[in-house]
N, C-alpha and C positions, 0 to 999 in steps of 0.2 A: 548127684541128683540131676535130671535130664532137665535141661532149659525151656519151661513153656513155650517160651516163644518160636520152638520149632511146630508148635500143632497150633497154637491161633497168635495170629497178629493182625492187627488193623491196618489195609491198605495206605499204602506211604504218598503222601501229593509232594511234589516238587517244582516249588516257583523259582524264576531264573534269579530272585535275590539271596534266593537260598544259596545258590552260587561261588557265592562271596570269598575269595583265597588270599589269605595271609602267606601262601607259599612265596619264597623268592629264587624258585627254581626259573631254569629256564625255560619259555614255550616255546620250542623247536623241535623237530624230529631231527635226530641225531643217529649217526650208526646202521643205514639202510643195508637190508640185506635183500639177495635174491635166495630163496628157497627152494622151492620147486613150483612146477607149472603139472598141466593138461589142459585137452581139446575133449568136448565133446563130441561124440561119435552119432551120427543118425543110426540109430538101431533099434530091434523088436524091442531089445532090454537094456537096463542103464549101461552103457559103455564110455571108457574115457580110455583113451591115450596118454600115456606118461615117458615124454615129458611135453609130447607136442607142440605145436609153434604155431605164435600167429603168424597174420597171414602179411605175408612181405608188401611195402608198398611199391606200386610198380603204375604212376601217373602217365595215359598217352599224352602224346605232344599235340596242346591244341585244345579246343574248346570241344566238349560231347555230350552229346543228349542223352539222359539215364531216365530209366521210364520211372513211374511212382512208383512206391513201393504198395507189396500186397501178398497177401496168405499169410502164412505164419511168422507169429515175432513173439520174443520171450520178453517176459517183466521180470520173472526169476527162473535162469532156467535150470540152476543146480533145483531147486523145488517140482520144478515142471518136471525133470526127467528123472529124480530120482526120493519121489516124497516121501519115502522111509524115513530118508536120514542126507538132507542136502548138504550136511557138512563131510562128508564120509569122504567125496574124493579128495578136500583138502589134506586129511589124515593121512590118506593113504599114499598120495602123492609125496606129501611129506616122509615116511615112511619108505617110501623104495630111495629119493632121492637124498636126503639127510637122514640115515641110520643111526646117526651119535647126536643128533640134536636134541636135546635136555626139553622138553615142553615144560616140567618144572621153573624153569626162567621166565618164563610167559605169564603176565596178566591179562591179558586179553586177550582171545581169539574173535573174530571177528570179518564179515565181509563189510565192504567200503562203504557199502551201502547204510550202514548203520549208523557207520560215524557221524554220515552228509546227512544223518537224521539226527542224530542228536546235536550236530554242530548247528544245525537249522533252528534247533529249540533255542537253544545258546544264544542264538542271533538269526531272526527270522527275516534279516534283511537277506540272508543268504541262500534262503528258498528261492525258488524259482516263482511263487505267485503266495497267496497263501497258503500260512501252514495246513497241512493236510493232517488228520486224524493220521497214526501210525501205531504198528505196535515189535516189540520183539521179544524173543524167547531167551531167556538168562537160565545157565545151567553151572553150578559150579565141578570141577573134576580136582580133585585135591584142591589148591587155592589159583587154581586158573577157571576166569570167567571164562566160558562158550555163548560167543552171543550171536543166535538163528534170526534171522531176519523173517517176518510172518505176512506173507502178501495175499490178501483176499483174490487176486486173479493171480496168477503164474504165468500168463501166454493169453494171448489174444489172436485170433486172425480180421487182417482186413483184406473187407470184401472190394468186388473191382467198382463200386460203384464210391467206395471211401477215399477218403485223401487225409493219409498220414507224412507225409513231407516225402524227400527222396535218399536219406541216409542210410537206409541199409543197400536200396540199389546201385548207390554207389559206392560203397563198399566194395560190393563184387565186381565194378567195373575197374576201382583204381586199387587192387591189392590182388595176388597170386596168391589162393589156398596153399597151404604148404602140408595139409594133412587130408588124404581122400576124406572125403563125405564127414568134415569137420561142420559142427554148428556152433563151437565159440573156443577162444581159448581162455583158460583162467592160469590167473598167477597168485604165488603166495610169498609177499614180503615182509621181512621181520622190521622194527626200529622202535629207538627210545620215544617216547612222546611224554617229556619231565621225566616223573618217576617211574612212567609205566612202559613194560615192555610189550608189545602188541605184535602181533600175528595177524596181517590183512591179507583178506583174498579178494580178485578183484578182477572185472573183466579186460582184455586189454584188444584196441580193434586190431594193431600190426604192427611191422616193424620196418626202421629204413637201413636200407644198406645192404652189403651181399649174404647170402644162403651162408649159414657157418659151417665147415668143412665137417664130414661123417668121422675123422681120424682121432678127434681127440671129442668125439659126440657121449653125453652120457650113456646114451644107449646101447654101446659095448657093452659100459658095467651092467646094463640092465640083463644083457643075455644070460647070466650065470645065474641070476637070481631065481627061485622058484615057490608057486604058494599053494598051502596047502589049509583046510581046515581042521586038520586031526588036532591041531593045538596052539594055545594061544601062548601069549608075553607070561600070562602066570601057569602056562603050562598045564592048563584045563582044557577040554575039548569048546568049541566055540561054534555060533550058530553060523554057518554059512552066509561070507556076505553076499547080496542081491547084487553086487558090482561088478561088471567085464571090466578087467584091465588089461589093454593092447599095450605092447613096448613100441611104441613109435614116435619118430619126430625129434628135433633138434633145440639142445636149449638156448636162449638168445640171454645175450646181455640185457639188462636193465635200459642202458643207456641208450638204448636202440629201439625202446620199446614205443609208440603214438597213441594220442587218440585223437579221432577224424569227430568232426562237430561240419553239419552243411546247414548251410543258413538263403536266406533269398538273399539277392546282391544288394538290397536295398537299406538291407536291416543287421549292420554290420555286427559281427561276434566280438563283444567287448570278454577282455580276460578275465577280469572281475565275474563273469558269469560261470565259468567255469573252473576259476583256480582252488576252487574248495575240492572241488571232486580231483583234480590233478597236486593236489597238496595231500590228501588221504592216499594214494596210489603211489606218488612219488614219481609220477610219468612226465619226464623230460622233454615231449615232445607232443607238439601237437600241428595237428592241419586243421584250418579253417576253408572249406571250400565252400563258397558261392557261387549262386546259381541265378539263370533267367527262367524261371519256367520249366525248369530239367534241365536246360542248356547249361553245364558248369564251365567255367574258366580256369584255366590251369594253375593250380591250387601249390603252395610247397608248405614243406615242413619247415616250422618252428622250432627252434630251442628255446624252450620259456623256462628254464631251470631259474634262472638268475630272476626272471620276474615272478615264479613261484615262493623265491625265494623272500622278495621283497613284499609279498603279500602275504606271507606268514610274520611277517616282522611287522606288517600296518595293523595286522587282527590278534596280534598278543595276548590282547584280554580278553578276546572268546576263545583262544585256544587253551588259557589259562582256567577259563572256565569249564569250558567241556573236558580238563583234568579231573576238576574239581566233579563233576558230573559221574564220568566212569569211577571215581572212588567212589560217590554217594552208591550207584547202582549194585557196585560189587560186596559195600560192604553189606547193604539192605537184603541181597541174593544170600548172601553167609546168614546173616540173623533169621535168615527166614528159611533155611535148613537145605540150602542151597541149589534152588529151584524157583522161580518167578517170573511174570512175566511187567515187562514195562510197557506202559500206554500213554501216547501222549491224547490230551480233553481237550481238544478246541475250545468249549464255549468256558471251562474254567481257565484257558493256557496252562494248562501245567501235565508236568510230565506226573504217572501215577505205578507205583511199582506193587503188585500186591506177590502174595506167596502164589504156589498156582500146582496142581500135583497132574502129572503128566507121563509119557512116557519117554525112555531114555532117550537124546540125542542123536546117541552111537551105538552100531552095534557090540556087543559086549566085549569083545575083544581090545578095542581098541581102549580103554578102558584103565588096561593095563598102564599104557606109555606114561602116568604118573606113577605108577607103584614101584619102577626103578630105574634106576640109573641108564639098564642097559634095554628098558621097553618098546622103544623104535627100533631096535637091531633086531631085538626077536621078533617084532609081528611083520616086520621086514623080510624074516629068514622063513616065514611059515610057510609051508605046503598047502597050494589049494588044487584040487584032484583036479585033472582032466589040462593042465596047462598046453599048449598045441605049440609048433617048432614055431609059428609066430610071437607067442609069445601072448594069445590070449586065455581068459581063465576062463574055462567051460562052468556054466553053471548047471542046477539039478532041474530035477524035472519041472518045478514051483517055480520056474523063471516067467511062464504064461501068466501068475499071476501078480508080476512085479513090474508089468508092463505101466512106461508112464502115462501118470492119467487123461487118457484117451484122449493123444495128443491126435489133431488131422496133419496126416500124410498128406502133402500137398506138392504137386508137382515145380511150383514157385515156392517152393519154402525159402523162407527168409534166414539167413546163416549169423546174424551177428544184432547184436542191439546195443545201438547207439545213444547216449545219455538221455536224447527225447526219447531214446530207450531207459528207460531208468534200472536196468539191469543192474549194475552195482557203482 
């Protein structure tokens, strides 16, 4: 007999006592993996680069003046450029770069951004000001949660008459693009968090140290691959994805990976402000650069692993909660026929989960990667018509209308967003 509760159930409230964990697991991330990566591409149509690289940091000697920032800057730009379906490049990236990787093992997929939102409810001492109203999109694919992050803006441009701080201008002054006409690079890492295995995707501004050599680059293996539409993982014809995929770019170590925080000299970057978002990422390194008025001082890199590490061991019992949190969401997603969307109520505080009926995720194909053992290999191995000796995928003539939403081409466009970018 079919379970009611798949066609009506009463919207779920969830107060932070609800919380409450008897578990005596440990709260740690454990067992970090690098996955795979892409770069956004500036183009008519959604394009990424796989595996692409961020962008190296490469600091002048000496103090320099970086002008303010202005035109375009992303809040979400997997959204902004590709609002089909802004989870698509993590799949697929994953896909050409781990072929045998079980997504079965996975309970959450997720970008970082989601987590520093619900770790914020958890404890909103660790928001940036007050909690802000948020929401996200819960989808389940066999028994792995999909969690979309839902931002009422995607991109914003500021105009020359605005003042948004100076941290994407200097970005482009203190790092080397490593990918033509790149506008971010994302990376996807795996790790235990307790009981749960997660899948985060996550922006990352760059990396220190030298260019890694082209001889042992994945992007050899990428040449022999080729894709096609005539058929999917379950070996049905499949709807053409909306996505360019370039072979280009170099994978970097984790360990190498930054992120750039620019603050005024006056009002110094304490760690605590940032170690939640470099604790979801797992990013080993960061720069703190200060500034007079645009005038920055020469800034270096951090190893903050060891003090990331000590601030996951001071917050135990909100990481222990926000465990307890992702099981509440995943299980209330399953009861409710595995579709929901969660919202967090300011003026009640509480996080609110209802059922929610929508359309899919992912394009249909990818679909597959839970139905068997070997579903990343095949939609890895697929043909997509028109593939060029670069290596990108020609799309149909409907690419005119998959243009992302009417972003401005700006001659200063902004290439990267910095946490006061809230990008992920």
């Amino acid at each position: 007999m079919e379970d009611p509760k798949l066609h009506s159930k009463d919207p779920v409230e969830i107060s932070r006592l609800d919380l409450e964990s008897s578990t005596s697991q440990e709260a740690i991330i454990t067992d970090v993996k690098h996955l795979a990566s892409y770069n956004w591409i500036e183009a008519p149509t959604p394009t990424i680069a796989i595996p692409g690289s961020p962008a190296q940091w490469s600091a002048p000697n000496g103090p320099r003046q970086v002008k303010k920032d202005r035109g375009l800057v992303y809040i979400a730009q997997n959204a902004a450029r590709h609002p089909d379906s802004p989870l698509e490049p993590l799949f697929r990236s994953l896909c050409i770069e781990q072929p045998s990787f079980d997504l079965n093992s996975v309970d959450v997929v997720t970008d970082r951004n989601n987590i520093r939102k619900l770790l914020s409810f958890v404890n909103p001492s660790l928001a940036k000001g007050p909690l802000e109203p948020f929401t996200i999109r819960i989808e389940m694919a066999a028994h792995t949660a999909i969690f979309c992050r839902d931002e009422t803006k995607t991109h914003e441009v500021i105009g020359p008459e605005d003042f948004r701080g100076f941290g994407h201008e200097f970005e482009k002054a203190y790092t080397i693009s490593q990918i033509k006409d790149s506008t971010g690079h994302h990376r996807i890492i795996s790790y235990q968090l307790g009981d749960l295995r997660l899948l985060v995707r996550h922006e990352t501004d760059g990396f220190v140290g030298d260019v890694p050599t082209t001889g042992d680059s994945l992007v050899s293996g990428l040449s022999s691959l080729t894709f096609s539409p005539e058929t999917t993982a379950g070996g049905k014809a499949s709807t053409l994805s909306k996505l360019t995929i370039k072979r280009e770019g170099q994978a970097v170590p984790r360990e190498t990976t930054l992120e750039i925080k620019t603050r005024v000299i006056h009002k110094p970057l304490e760690l605590e402000e940032v170690a939640a978002q470099l604790w979801v990422s797992q990013t080993p390194n960061l720069v703190r650069a200060y500034h007079q008025r645009g005038r920055f001082f020469t800034p270096e890199v951090e190893d903050i692993a060891i003090q990331v590490k000590e601030w996951e061991q001071a917050h135990k019992n909100d990481i222990i909660q926000l465990i307890a949190l992702l099981h509440r969401i995943v299980e209330e997603t399953e009861s409710c026929g595995g579709c929901t969307t969660v919202r967090y109520n300011p003026p009640k505080d509480k996080l609110v989960i209802e059922k929610a009926q929508r359309r899919k995720m992912l394009p249909d194909d990818l679909y597959a990667l839970w139905a068997k053992d070997d579903g990343l290999e095949q939609v890895a191995s697929q043909k997509y018509s028109g593939v060029s000796e670069k290596g990108t995928i020609d799309r149909s003539e409907d690419d005119a209308k998959t243009k992302p939403t009417n972003l401005p081409h700006e001659a200063n466009h902004v290439a990267l967003v910095s946490d006061s970018k809230s990008e992920s």
